[in-house]
TILOMAR-554906 format. One record per residue (C-alpha): residue in one letter; y, z, x. Coordinates in steps of 0.001 Angstrom, whole numbers, plus 500000, padded with zeros to 6 digits. Example, Ala and Ser with C-alpha at 12.3 -4.5 7.8 and 13.67 -1.06 7.14 Angstrom:
% residues 2
<rec><aa>A</aa><y>495500</y><z>507800</z><x>512300</x></rec>
<rec><aa>S</aa><y>498940</y><z>507140</z><x>513670</x></rec>
//
This chain:
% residues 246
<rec><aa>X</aa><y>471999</y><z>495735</z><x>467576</x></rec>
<rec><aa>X</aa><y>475283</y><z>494752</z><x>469101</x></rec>
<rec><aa>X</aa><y>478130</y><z>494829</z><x>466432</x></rec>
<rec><aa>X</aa><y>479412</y><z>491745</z><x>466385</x></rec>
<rec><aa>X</aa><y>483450</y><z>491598</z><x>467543</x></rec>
<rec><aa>X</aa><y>484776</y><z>489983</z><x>464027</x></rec>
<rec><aa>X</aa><y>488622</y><z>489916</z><x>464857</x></rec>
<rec><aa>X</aa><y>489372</y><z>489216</z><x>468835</x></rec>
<rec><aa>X</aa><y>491509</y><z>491512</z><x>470019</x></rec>
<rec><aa>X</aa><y>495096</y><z>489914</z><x>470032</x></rec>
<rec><aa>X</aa><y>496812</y><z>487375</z><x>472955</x></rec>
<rec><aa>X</aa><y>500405</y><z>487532</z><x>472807</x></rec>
<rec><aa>X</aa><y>500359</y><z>486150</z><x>476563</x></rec>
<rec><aa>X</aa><y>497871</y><z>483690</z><x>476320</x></rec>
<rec><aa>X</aa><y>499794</y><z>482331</z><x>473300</x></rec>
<rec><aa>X</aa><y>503119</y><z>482231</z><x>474700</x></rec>
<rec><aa>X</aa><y>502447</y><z>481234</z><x>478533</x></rec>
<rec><aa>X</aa><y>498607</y><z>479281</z><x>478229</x></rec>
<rec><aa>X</aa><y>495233</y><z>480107</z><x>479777</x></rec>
<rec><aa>X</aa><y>496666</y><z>478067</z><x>482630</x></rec>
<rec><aa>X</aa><y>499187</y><z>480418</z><x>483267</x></rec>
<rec><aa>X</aa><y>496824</y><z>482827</z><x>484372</x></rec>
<rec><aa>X</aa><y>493872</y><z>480810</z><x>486056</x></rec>
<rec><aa>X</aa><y>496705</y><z>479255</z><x>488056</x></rec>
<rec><aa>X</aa><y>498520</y><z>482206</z><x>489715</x></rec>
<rec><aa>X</aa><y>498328</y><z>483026</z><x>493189</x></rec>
<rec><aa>X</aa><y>496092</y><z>485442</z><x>494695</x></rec>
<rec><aa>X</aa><y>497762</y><z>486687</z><x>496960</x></rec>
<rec><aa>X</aa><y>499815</y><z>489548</z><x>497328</x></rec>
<rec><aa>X</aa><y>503597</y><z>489637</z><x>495925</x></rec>
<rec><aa>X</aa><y>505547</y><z>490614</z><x>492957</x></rec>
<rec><aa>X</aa><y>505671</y><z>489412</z><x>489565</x></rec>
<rec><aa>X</aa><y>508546</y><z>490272</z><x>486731</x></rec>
<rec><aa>X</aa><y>508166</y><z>490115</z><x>482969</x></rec>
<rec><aa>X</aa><y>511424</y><z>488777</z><x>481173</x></rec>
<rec><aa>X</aa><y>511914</y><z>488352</z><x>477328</x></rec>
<rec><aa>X</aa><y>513300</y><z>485237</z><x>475882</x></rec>
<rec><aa>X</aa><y>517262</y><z>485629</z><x>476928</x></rec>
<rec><aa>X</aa><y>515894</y><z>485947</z><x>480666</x></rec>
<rec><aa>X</aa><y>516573</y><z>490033</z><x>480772</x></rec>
<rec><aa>X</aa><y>513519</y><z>491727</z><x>483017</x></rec>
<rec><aa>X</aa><y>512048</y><z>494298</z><x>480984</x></rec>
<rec><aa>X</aa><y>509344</y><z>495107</z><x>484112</x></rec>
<rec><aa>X</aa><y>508689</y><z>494659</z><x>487683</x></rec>
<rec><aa>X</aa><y>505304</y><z>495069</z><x>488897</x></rec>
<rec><aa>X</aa><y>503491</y><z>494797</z><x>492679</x></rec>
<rec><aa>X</aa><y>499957</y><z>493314</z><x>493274</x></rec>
<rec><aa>X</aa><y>497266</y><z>493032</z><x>496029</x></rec>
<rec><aa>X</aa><y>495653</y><z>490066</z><x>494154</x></rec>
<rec><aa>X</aa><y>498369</y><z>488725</z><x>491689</x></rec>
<rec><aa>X</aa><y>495944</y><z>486935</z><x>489647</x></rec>
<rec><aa>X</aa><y>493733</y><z>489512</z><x>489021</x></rec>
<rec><aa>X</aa><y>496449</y><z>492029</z><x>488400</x></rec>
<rec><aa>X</aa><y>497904</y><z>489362</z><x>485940</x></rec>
<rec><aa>X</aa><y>495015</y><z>488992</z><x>483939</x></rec>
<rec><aa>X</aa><y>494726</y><z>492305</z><x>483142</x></rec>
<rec><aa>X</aa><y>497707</y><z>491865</z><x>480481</x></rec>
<rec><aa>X</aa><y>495666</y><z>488867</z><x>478629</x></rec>
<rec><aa>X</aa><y>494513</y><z>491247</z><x>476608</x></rec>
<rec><aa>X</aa><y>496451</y><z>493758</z><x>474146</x></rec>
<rec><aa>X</aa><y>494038</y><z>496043</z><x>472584</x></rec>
<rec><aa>X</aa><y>495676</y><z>498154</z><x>469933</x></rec>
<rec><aa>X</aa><y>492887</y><z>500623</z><x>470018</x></rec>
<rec><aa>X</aa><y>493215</y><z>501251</z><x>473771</x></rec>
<rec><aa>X</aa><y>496416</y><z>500616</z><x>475221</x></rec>
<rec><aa>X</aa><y>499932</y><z>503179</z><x>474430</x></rec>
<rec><aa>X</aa><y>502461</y><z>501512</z><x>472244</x></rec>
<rec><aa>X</aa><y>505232</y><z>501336</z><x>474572</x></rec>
<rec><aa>X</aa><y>502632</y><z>498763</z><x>476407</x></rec>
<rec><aa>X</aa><y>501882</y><z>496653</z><x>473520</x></rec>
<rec><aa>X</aa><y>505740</y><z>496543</z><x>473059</x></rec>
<rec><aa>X</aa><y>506353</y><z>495499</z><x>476286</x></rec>
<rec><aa>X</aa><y>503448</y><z>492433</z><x>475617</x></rec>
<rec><aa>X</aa><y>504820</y><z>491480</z><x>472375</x></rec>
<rec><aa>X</aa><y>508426</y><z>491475</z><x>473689</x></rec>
<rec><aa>X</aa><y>507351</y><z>489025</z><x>477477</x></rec>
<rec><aa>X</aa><y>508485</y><z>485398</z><x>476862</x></rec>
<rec><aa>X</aa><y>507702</y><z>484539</z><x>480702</x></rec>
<rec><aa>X</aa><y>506850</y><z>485688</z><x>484100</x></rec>
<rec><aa>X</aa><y>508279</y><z>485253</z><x>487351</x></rec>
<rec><aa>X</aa><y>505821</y><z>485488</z><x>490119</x></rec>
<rec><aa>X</aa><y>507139</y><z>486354</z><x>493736</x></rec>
<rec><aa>X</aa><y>504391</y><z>485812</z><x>496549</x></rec>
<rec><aa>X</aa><y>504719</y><z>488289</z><x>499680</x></rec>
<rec><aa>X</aa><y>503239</y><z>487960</z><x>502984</x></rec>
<rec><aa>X</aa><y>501486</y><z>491219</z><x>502690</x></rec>
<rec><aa>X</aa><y>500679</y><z>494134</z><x>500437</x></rec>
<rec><aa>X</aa><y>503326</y><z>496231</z><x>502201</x></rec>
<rec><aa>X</aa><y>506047</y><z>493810</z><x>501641</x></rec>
<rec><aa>X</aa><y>505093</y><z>493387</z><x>497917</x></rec>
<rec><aa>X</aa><y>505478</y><z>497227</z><x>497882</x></rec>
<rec><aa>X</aa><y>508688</y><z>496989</z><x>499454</x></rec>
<rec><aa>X</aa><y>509945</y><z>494072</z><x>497741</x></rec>
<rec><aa>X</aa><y>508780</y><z>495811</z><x>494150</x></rec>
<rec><aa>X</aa><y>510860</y><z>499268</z><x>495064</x></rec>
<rec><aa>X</aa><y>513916</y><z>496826</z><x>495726</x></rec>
<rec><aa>X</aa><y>513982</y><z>495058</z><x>492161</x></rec>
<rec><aa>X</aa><y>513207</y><z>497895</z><x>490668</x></rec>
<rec><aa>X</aa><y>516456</y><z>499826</z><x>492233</x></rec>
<rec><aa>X</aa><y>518399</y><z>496870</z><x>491564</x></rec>
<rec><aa>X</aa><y>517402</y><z>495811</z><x>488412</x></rec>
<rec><aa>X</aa><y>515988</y><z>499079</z><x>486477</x></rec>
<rec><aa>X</aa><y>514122</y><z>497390</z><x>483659</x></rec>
<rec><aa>X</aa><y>513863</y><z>498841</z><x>480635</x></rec>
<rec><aa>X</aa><y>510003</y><z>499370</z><x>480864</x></rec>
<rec><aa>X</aa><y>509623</y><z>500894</z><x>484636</x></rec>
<rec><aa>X</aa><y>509670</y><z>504401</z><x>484423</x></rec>
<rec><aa>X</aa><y>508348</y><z>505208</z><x>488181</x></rec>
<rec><aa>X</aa><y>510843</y><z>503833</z><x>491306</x></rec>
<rec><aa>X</aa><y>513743</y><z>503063</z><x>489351</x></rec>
<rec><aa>X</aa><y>515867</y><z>505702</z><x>490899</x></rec>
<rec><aa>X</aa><y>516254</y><z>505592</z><x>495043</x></rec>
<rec><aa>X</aa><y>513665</y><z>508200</z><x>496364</x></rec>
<rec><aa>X</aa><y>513788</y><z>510373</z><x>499031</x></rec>
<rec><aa>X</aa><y>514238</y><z>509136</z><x>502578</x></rec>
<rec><aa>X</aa><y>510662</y><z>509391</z><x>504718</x></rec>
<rec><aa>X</aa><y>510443</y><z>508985</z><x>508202</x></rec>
<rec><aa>X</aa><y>506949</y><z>508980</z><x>510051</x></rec>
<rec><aa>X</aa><y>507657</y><z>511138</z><x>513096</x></rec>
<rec><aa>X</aa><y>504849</y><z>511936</z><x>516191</x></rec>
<rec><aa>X</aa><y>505260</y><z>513806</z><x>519668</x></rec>
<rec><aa>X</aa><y>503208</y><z>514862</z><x>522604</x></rec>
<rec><aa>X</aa><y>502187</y><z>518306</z><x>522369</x></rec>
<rec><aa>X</aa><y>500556</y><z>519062</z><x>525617</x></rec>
<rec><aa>X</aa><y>497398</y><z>516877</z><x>525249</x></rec>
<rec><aa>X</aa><y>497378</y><z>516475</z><x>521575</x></rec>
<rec><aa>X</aa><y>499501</y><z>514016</z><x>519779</x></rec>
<rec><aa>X</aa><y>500749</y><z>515540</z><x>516980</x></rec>
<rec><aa>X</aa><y>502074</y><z>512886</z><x>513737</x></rec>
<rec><aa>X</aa><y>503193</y><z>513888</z><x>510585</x></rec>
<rec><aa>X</aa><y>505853</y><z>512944</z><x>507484</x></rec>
<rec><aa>X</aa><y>509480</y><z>514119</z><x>506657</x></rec>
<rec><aa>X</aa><y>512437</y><z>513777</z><x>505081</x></rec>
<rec><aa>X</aa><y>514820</y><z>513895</z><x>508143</x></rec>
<rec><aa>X</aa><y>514355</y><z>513668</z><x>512078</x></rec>
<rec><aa>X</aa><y>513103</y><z>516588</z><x>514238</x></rec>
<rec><aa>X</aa><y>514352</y><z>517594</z><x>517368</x></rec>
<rec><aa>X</aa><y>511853</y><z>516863</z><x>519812</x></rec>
<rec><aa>X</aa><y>509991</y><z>514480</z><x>517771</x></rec>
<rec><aa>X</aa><y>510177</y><z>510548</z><x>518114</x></rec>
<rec><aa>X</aa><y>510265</y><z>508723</z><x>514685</x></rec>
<rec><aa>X</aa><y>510528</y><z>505717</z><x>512520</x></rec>
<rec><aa>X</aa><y>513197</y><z>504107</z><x>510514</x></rec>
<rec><aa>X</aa><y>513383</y><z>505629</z><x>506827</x></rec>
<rec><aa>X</aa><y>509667</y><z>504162</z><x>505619</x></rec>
<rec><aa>X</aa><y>509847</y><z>505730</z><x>502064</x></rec>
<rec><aa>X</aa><y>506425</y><z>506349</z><x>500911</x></rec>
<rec><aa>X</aa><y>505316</y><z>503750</z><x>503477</x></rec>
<rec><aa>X</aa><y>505536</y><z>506671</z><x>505506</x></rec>
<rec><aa>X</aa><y>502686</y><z>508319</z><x>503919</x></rec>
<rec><aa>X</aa><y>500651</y><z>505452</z><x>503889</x></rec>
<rec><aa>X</aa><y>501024</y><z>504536</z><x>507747</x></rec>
<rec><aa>X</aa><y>500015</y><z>508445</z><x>508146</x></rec>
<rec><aa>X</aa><y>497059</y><z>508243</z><x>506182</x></rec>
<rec><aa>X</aa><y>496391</y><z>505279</z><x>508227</x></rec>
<rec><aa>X</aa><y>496825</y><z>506328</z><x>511589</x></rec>
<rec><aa>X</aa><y>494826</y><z>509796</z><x>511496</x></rec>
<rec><aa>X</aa><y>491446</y><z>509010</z><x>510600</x></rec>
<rec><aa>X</aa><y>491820</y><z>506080</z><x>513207</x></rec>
<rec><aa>X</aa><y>493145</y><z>507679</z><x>516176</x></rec>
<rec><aa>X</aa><y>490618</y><z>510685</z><x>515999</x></rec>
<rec><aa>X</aa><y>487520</y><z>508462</z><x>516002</x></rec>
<rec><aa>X</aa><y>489229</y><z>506562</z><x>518769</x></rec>
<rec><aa>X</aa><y>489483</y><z>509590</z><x>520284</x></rec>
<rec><aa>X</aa><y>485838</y><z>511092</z><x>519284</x></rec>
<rec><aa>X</aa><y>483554</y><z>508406</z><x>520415</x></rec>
<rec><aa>X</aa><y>480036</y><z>510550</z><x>520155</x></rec>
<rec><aa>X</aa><y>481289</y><z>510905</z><x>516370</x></rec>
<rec><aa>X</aa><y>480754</y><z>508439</z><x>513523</x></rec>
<rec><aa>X</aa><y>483268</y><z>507789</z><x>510534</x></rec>
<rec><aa>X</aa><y>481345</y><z>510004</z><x>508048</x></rec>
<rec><aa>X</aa><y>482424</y><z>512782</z><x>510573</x></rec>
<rec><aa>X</aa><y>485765</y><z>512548</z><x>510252</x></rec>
<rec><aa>X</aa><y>487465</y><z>515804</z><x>508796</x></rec>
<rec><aa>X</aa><y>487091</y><z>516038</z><x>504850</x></rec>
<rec><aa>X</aa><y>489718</y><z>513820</z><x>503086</x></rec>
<rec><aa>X</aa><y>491010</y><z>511798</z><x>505815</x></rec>
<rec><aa>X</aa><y>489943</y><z>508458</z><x>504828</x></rec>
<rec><aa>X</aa><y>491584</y><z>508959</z><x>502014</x></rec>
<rec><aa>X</aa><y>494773</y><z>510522</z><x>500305</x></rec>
<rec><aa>X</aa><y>494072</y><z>514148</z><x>501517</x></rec>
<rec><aa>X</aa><y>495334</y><z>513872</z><x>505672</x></rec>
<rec><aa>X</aa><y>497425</y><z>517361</z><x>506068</x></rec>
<rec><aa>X</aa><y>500899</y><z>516846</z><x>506599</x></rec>
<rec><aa>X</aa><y>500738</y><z>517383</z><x>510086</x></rec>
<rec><aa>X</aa><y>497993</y><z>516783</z><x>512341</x></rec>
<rec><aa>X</aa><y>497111</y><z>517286</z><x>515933</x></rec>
<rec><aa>X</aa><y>494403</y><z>515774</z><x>517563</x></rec>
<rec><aa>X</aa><y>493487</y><z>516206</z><x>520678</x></rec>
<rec><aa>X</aa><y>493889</y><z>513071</z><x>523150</x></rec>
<rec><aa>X</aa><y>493414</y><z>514184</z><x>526730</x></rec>
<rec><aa>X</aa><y>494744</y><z>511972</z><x>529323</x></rec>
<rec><aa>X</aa><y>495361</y><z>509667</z><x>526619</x></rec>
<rec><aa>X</aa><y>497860</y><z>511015</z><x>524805</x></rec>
<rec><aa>X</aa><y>500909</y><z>509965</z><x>526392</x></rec>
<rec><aa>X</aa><y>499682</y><z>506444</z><x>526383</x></rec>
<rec><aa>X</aa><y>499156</y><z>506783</z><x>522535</x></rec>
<rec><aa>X</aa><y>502686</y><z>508694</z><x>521991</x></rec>
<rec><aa>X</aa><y>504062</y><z>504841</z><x>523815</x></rec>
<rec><aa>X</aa><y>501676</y><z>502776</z><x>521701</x></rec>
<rec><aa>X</aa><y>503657</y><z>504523</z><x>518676</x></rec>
<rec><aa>X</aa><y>506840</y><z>503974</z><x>519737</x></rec>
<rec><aa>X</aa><y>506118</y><z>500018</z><x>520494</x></rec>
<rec><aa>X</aa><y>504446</y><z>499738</z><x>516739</x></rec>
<rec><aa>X</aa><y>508392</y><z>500252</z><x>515649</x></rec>
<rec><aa>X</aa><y>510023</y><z>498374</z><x>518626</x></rec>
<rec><aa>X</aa><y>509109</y><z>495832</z><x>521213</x></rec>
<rec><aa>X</aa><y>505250</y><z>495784</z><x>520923</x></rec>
<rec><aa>X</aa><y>504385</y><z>495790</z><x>517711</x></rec>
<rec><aa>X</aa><y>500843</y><z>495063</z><x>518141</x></rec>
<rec><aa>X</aa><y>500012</y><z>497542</z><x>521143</x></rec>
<rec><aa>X</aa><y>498498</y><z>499971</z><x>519012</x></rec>
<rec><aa>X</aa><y>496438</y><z>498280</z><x>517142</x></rec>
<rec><aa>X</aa><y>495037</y><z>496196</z><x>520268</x></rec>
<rec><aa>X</aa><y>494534</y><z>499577</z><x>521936</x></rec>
<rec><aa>X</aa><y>492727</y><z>500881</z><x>518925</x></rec>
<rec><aa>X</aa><y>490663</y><z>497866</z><x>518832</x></rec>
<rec><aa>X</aa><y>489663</y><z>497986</z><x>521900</x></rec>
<rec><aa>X</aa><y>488234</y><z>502340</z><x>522081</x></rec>
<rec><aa>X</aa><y>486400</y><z>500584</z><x>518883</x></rec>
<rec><aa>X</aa><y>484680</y><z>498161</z><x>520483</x></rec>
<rec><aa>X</aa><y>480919</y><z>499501</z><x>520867</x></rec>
<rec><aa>X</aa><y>480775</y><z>501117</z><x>517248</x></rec>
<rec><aa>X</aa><y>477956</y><z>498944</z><x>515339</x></rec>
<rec><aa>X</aa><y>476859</y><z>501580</z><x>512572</x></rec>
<rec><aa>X</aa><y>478171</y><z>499226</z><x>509476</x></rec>
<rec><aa>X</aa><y>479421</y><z>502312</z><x>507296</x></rec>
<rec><aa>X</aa><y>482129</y><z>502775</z><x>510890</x></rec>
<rec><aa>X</aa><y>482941</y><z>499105</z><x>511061</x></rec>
<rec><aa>X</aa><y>483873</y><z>498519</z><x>507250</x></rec>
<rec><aa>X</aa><y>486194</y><z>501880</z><x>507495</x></rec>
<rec><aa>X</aa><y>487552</y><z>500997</z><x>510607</x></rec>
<rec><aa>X</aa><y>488155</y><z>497354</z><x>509364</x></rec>
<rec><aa>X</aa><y>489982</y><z>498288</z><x>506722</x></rec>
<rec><aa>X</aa><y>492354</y><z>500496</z><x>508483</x></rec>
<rec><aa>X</aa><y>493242</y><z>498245</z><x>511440</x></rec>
<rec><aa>X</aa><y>494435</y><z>495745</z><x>508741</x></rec>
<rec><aa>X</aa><y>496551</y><z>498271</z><x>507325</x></rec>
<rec><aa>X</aa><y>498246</y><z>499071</z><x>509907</x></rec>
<rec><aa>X</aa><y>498873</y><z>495199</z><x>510979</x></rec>
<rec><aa>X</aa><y>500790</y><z>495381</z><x>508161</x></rec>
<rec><aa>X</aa><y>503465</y><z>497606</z><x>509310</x></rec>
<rec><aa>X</aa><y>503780</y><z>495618</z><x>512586</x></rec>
<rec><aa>X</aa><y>506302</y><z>492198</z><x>510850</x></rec>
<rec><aa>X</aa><y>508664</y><z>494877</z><x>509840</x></rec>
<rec><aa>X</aa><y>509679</y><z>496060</z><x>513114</x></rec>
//
């Protein structure tokens, strides 16, 4: 038999702020900050869905959670929510507050990090794209990205080399690509293409914003396996992300 739960576990939150509190928040993505009672920000935290991220504090289980969390729930008198047009800008509105304000229970962001720039090139008929922490000589390249940079590179890859390998599905893509394990630098072979690609790029960071995707969108038209359409979903609306910040 089921043991019976004969003290709930405890809800400092729930107490302070009401159920409503929580049922009511957006879900969309943004930023939300936990203050104590004399207004100080003791955290800063980033959400795709704020109100299921939010919910996920209801709770403070002794047993399972590290002290300096329960600390932080015993010690939040209210929370400021911050909606964000998109997960990006929720990322880069997070690493803002978090430079500006350094709250007390952050530990990760709190200092500047390293400059990132995504940088790509035409290499014969490849285009190569990769990540660094300055420009290249020879190389065209973003504005400093931070770890956006990574992200838009782990974005682009898997994308442009099943745009580029239409008798090959998504579940042929190399090993780790459709997820956090693209090589620094990659190369993938483009043809005739590639100097149309290597423009595409530069317009996704100046006046066309939305030329890469649309081109993208449009080598991706006559895929129908379900497994390809879900991954390929996915990362077209990732990169419509980076498109508003141009």
């Amino acid at each position: 038999m089921r043991q019976l739960l004969l003290i709930p576990d405890p809800r400092p939150l729930d107490e302070r702020l009401g159920r409503g509190f929580f049922r009511d928040a957006p879900k969309e993505p943004g930023v939300y900050l936990m203050k104590d009672a004399a207004g100080q920000v003791l955290y800063v935290g980033k959400a795709r869905n704020l109100q299921q991220r939010l919910r996920n504090y209801r709770i403070a289980n002794p047993d399972r959670m590290p002290r300096r969390h329960l600390r932080l729930l015993r010690s939040v008198a209210r929370i400021d929510i911050e909606v964000c047009p998109s997960e990006s800008a929720a990322f880069e509105r997070e690493a803002s507050l978090l430079r500006s304000l350094r709250p007390k229970y952050n530990r990760a962001g709190v200092w500047p990090g390293k400059p990132r720039f995504f940088l790509w090139r035409r290499w014969e008929e490849s285009v190569e794209m990769t990540v660094a922490e300055a420009p290249r000589e020879g190389w065209q390249q973003s504005a400093s990205m931070g770890s956006n940079a990574f992200r838009l590179h782990r974005t682009l890859a898997p994308l442009l080399w099943l745009a580029m390998h239409h008798e090959h599905g998504a579940a042929e893509v190399p090993a780790g690509w459709f997820g956090r394990h693209v090589p620094n630098t990659v190369a993938i072979q483009c043809g005739d293409m590639a100097g149309t690609i290597t423009l595409a790029l530069a317009g996704l960071f100046k006046e066309s914003p939305n030329s890469l995707g649309l081109w993208l969108e449009s080598r991706f038209a006559t895929r129908n396996h379900p497994f390809d359409r879900a991954l390929i979903a996915a990362g077209l609306e990732t990169l419509a992300e980076f498109a508003p910040r141009v």
